[in-house]
C-alpha positions in Angstrom: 103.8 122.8 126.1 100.9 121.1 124.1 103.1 120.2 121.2 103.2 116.9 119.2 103.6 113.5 120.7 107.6 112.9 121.1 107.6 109.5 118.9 105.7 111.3 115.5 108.8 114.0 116.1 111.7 113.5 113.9 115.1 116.2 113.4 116.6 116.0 110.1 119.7 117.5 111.1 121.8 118.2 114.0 121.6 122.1 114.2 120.5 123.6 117.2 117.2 125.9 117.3 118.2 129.4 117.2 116.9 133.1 118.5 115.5 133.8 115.7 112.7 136.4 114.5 109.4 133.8 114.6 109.1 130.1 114.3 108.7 128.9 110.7 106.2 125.8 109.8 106.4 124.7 105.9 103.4 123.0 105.4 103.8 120.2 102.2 101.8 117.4 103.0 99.2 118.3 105.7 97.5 121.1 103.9 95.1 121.5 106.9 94.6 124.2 109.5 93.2 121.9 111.5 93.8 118.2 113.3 97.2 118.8 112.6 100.1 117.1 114.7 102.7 119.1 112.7 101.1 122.9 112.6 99.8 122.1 116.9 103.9 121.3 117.1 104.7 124.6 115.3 102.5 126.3 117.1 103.6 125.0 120.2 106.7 126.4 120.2 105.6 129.8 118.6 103.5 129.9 122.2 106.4 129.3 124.2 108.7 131.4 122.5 106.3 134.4 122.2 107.6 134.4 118.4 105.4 135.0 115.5 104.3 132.0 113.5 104.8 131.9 110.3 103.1 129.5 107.9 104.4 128.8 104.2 102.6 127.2 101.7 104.6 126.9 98.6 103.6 125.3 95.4 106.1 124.7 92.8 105.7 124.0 89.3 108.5 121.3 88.3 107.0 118.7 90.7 106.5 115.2 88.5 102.9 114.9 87.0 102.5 118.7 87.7 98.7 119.6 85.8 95.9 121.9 86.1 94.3 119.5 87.6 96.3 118.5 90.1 97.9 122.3 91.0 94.1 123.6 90.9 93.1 121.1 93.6 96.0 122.6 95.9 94.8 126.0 95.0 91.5 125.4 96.0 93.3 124.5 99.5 95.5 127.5 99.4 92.9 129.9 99.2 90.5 128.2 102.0 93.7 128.7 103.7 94.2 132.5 103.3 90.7 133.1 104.3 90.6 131.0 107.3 94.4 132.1 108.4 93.2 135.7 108.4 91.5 135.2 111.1 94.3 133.8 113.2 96.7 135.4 115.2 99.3 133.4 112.2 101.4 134.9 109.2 100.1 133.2 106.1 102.5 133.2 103.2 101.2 131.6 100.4 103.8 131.2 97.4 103.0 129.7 93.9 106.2 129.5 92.0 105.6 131.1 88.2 108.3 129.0 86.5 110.1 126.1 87.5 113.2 127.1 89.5 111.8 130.6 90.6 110.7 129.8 93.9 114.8 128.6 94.4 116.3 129.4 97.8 113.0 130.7 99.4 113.1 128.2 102.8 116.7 129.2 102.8 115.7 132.8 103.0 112.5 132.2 105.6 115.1 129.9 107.7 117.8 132.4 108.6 115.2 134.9 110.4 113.7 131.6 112.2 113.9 129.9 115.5 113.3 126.5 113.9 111.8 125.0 111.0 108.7 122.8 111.4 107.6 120.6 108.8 105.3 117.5 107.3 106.9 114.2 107.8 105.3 112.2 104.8 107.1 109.5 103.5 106.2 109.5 99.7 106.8 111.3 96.2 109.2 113.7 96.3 108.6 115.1 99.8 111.1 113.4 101.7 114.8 114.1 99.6 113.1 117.7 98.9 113.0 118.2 102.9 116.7 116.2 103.6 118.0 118.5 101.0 116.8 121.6 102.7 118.0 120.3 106.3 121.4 120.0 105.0 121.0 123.7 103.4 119.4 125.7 106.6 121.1 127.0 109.3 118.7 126.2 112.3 117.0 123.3 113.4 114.7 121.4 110.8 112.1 119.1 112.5 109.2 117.0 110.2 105.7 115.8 112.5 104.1 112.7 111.4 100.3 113.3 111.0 99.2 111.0 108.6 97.7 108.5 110.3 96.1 106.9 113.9 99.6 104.9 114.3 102.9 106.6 114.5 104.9 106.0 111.4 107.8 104.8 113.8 105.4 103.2 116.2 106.0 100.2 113.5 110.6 98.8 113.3 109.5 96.8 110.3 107.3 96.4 106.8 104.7 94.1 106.8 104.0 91.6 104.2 100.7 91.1 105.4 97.2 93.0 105.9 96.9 90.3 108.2 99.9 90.7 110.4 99.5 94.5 110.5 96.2 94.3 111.5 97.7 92.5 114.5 100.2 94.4 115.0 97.4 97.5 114.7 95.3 95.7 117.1 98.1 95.0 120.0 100.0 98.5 119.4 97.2 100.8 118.4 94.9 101.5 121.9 97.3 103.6 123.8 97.5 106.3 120.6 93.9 106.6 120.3 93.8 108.8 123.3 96.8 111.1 121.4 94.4 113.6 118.9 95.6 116.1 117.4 93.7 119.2 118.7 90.8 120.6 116.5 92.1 124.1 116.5 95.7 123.9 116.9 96.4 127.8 116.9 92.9 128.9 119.4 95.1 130.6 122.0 98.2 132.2 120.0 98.2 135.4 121.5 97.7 138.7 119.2 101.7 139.4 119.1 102.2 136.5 117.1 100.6 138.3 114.5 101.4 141.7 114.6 105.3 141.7 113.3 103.9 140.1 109.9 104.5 143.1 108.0 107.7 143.7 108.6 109.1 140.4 108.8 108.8 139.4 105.5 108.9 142.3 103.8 112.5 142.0 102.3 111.9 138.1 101.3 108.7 138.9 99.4 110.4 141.2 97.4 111.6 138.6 95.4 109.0 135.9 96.2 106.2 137.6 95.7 103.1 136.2 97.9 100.6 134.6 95.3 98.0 136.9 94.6 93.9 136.5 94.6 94.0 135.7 91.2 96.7 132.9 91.2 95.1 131.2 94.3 92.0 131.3 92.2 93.7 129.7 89.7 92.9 132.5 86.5 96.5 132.3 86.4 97.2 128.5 85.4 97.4 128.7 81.6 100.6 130.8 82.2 102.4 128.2 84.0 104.7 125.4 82.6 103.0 122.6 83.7 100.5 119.9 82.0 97.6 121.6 80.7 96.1 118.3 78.7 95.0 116.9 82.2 92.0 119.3 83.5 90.9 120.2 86.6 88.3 118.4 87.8 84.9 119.5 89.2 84.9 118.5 92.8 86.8 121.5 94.8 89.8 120.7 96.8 90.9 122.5 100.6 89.8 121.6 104.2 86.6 123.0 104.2 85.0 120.8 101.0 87.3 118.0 102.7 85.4 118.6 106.2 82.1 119.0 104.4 83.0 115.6 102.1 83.4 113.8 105.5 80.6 114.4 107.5 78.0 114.0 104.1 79.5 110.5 104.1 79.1 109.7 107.4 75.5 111.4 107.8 74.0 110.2 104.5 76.0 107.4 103.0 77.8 105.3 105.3 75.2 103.1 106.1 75.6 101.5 102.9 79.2 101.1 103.1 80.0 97.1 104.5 77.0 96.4 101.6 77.5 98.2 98.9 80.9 100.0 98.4 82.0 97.5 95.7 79.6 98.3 93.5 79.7 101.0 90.8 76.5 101.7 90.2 75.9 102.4 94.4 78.7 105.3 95.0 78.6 103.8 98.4 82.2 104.7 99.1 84.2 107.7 101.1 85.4 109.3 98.1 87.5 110.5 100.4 91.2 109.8 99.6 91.6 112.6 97.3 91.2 115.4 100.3 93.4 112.4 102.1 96.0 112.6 99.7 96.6 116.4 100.1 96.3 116.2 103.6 93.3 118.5 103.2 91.0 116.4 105.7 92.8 114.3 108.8 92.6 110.8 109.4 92.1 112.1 113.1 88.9 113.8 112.5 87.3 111.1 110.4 88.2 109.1 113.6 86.5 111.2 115.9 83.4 112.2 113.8 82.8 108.1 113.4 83.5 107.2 117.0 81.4 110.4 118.0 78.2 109.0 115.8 78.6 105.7 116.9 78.8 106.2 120.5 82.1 104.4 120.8 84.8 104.4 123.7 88.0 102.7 123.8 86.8 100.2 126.4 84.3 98.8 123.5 87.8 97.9 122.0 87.9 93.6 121.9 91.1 91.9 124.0 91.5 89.3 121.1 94.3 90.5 119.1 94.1 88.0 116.6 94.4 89.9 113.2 90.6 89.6 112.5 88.9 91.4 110.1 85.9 92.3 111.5 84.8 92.5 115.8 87.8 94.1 117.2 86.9 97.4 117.4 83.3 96.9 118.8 81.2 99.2 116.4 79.1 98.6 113.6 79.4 96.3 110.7 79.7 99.3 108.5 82.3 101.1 110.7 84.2 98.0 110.9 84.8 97.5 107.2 85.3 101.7 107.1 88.0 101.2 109.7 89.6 98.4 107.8 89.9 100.4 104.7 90.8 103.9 106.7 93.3 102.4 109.4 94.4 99.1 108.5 94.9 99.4 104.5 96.0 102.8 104.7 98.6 102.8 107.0 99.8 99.5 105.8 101.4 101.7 103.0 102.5 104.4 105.1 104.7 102.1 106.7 105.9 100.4 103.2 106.8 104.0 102.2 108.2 105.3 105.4 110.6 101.9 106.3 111.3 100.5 102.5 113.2 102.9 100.0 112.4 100.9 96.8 108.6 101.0 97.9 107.9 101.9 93.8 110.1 100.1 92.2 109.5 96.3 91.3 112.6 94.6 93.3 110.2 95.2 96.3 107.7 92.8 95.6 107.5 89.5 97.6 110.0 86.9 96.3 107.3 84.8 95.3 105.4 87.2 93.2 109.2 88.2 91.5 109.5 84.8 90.8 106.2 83.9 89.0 105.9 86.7 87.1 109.2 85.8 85.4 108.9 82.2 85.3 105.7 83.7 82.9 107.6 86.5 81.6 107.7 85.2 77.7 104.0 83.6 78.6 102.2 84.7 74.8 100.0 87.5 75.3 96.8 87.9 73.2 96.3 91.2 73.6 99.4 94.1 73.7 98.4 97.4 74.0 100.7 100.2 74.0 100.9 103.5 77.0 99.0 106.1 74.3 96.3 103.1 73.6 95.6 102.4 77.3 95.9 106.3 78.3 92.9 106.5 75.6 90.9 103.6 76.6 91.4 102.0 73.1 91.3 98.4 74.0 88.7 95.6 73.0 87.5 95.6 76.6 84.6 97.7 77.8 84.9 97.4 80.9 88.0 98.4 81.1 87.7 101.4 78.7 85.2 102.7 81.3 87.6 102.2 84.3 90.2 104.3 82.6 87.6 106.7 80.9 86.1 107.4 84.7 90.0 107.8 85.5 90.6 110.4 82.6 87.7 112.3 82.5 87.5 112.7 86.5 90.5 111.8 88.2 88.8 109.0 90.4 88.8 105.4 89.7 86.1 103.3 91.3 87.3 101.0 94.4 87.0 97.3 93.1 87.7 98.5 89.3 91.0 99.8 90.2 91.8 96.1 90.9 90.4 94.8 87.7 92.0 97.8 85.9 95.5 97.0 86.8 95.4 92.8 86.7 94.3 93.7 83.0 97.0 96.2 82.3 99.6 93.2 83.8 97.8 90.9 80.6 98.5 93.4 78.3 101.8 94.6 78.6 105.1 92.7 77.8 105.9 92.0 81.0 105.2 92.7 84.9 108.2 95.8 85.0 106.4 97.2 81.6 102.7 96.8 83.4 104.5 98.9 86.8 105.4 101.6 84.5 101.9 101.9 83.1 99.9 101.5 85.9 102.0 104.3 87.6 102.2 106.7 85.3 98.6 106.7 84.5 97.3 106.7 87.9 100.1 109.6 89.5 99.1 111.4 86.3 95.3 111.2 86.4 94.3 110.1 89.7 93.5 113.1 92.2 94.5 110.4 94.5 97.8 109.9 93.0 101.6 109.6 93.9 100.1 108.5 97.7 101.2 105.3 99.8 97.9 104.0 99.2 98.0 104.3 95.7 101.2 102.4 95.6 99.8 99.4 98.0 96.8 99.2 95.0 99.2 99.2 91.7 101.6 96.6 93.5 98.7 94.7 95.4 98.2 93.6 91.5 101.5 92.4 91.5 101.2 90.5 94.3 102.0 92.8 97.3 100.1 92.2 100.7 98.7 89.0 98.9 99.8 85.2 98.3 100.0 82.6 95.8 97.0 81.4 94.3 96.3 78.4 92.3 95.6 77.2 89.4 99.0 78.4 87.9 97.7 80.8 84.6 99.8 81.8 82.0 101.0 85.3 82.3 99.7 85.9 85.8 101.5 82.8 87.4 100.4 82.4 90.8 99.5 86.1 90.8 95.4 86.3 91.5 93.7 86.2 88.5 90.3 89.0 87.8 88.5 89.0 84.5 85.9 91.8 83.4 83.4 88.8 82.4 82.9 87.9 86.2 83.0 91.4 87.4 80.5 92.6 85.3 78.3 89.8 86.5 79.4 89.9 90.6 79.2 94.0 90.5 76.0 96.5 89.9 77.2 98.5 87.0 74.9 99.2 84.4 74.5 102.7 85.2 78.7 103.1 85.6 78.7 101.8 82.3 76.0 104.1 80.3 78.0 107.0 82.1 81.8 106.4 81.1 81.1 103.3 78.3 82.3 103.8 74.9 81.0 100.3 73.3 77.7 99.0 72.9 78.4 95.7 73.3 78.5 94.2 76.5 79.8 90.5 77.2 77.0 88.3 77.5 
């Protein structure tokens, strides 16, 4: 039974599996047909069973932040998905819900007819108390498969404070998972009986879920949902396939500029990756394998110093190093905030240090106060910073070293550290293609002084919190070309 490593298996309720009509996966996060712990699980036991499998992607319209560009991206996905699923032996049911609360009791229905109930086990947004609520609500098993990332979620008993002590931790409990890939093609061998009850066993629930049509999956339909149509889609296409394709351009044509250049704007030297990452449309997994593949690597090039370094533990290139770093160790260091710490977005989860600064500073005189509608709308005195959130607005990305500078300003600008949370989330899960993820929350409460330490001198407003200012960006960083693209002022600072 090739099914998912036991420790990235978790039930979410005590029922027992039953001997149902096919085995049901209910894909959320990993919207992938491939390198997929949780659809090879699924699949496993549709194999052994000599069930059908079938495969629902739902996408509902009351989910927070729900836009046209954000439910376009997942279309985009969704119909990769139909196209590719076709030619499985797989029943694809694609759902996109045409008002909120329509698509109401639909797992319920899928779950009576099922053996057991596979799922995504992704610890952020909304996912996890919508799935609890549906394992206390089904009638058969309901089990979610980590697949987010080279460590287990529960590889990991506690949070850590620290990049440093997670790379550590990463570097002494790490090794023996590397050799645990999900398999490329999870669903190669299904036999062609898996398939062949798919149009009778859903006929009765599609009756009143109606699978999305061509049309919706295409997204001519959007205009006619209630969701926010003032943030558009953007131009770069979501789904595995330009996720896939996203990848492997990196790694053959820009990734030799990364350890160099990444921080600059003007050099586009990064991934670009995390918004394929966020929708699980492209696996950690393969990005693994396609970099280790190119750079000739085997585990025994892996260093026996487990010191927490930076940079020479893994034994590959300077430029897969610092890749690695970003992809493994800053990644997953908020997967495991999310998956072991409830309050992971709310401010009482900062480091008692950074709570205490920023309110010993709280009543601190602010030059500058800007309010939500003036920051959505870059209308501040800074350029720099109207750029940031102009690249944010306009196409749903926000450059790698600007998003720091972009949310230490929005802390100077706002009332108070709580106020300058609120902002920085709402603007980033509501723009950001990369949104409402774990790494997104590591960045907007790195600013706050997650994963970091004091620093001296004491400012005002910032306390011991690290201190950026757009005068020494714009003279450390290549931007002039970032700035003639998404710059609204003239004037630069001298």
């Amino acid at each position: 039974m090739n099914g998912a490593p036991d420790i990235r298996v978790r039930a979410l309720n005590e029922n027992p599996s039953a001997d149902g009509r096919y085995v049901l996966y209910w894909m959320v996060a990993f919207r992938r047909p491939r390198w997929s712990f949780a659809l090879q699980h699924a699949a496993s036991h549709a194999r052994v069973s000599g069930k059908p499998l079938v495969i629902l992607e739902a996408l509902r319209t009351g989910y927070p932040w729900a836009s046209d560009r954000l439910h376009r991206f997942i279309l985009d996905g969704m119909r990769a998905h139909r196209k590719h699923f076709r030619e499985k032996n797989v029943i694809y049911y694609p759902y996109v819900e045409p008002a909120p609360g329509a698509g109401r009791g639909l797992l319920e229905a899928l779950a009576q007819e099922a053996c057991l109930v596979v799922s995504d086990d992704y610890p952020s947004f909304f996912i996890p108390s919508m799935q609890r609520a549906a394992a206390s609500k089904v009638g058969v098993r309901l089990e979610v498969v980590d697949s987010n990332g080279l460590l287990p979620l529960r590889a990991a008993d506690r949070v850590f404070s620290r990049a440093f002590d997670f790379r550590r931790f990463l570097q002494k409990q790490l090794p023996p998972h590397l050799d645990e890939l999900p398999l490329e093609d999870p669903l190669e061998d299904l036999p062609p009986s898996t398939k062949e009850a798919g149009p009778s066993v859903l006929s009765e629930i599609k009756k009143k879920w109606p699978e999305a049509t061509d049309a919706a999956l295409a997204g001519d339909t959007l205009a006619s949902l209630e969701i926010d149509h003032t943030v558009p889609a953007v131009d770069f296409e979501g789904g595995f396939i330009a996720g896939e394709q996203r990848a492997l351009d990196f790694l053959d044509h820009g990734f030799h500029r990364y350890a160099e250049d990444r921080n600059h704007p003007d050099e586009d030297a990064a991934s670009g990756l995390s918004p394929w990452l966020h929708f699980g449309h492209v696996s950690t997994h393969q990005i693994f394998h396609e970099l280790t593949q190119n750079e000739g690597w085997s585990p025994e090039q892996l260093s026996k110093k487990t010191n927490g370094a930076r940079e020479g533990w893994w034994g590959m290139s300077d430029n897969a190093e610092a890749f690695l770093d970003e992809l493994v160790t800053w990644r997953e260091i908020g997967f495991n905030m999310c998956a072991l710490e409830p309050r992971y977005d709310q401010y009482e989860s900062l480091p008692e240090w950074a709570r205490t600064t920023l309110e010993l500073h709280e009543a601190d005189p602010r030059e500058h106060l800007y309010s939500l509608e003036e920051l959505e709308n870059a209308q501040t005195h800074d350029p720099i910073w109207n750029a940031a959130q102009t690249e944010l607005t306009e196409t749903g990305r926000l450059q790698n070293y600007l998003r720091m500078l972009w949310g230490k300003k929005i802390l100077e600008w706002t009332p108070s550290a709580r106020d300058a949370l609120a902002v920085m989330i709402e603007l980033n899960n509501k723009y950001a293609v990369d949104g409402r993820d774990p790494n997104s929350y590591s960045g907007i409460f790195w600013v706050l002084g997650r994963y970091d330490r004091p620093w001296g001198p004491e400012r005002p407003i910032f306390g011991k919190i690290r201190y950026m200012s757009s005068q020494s960006t714009v003279r450390k960083l290549r931007m002039s070309d970032y700035l003639a693209r998404f710059g609204r002022q003239a004037e630069l600072f001298d």
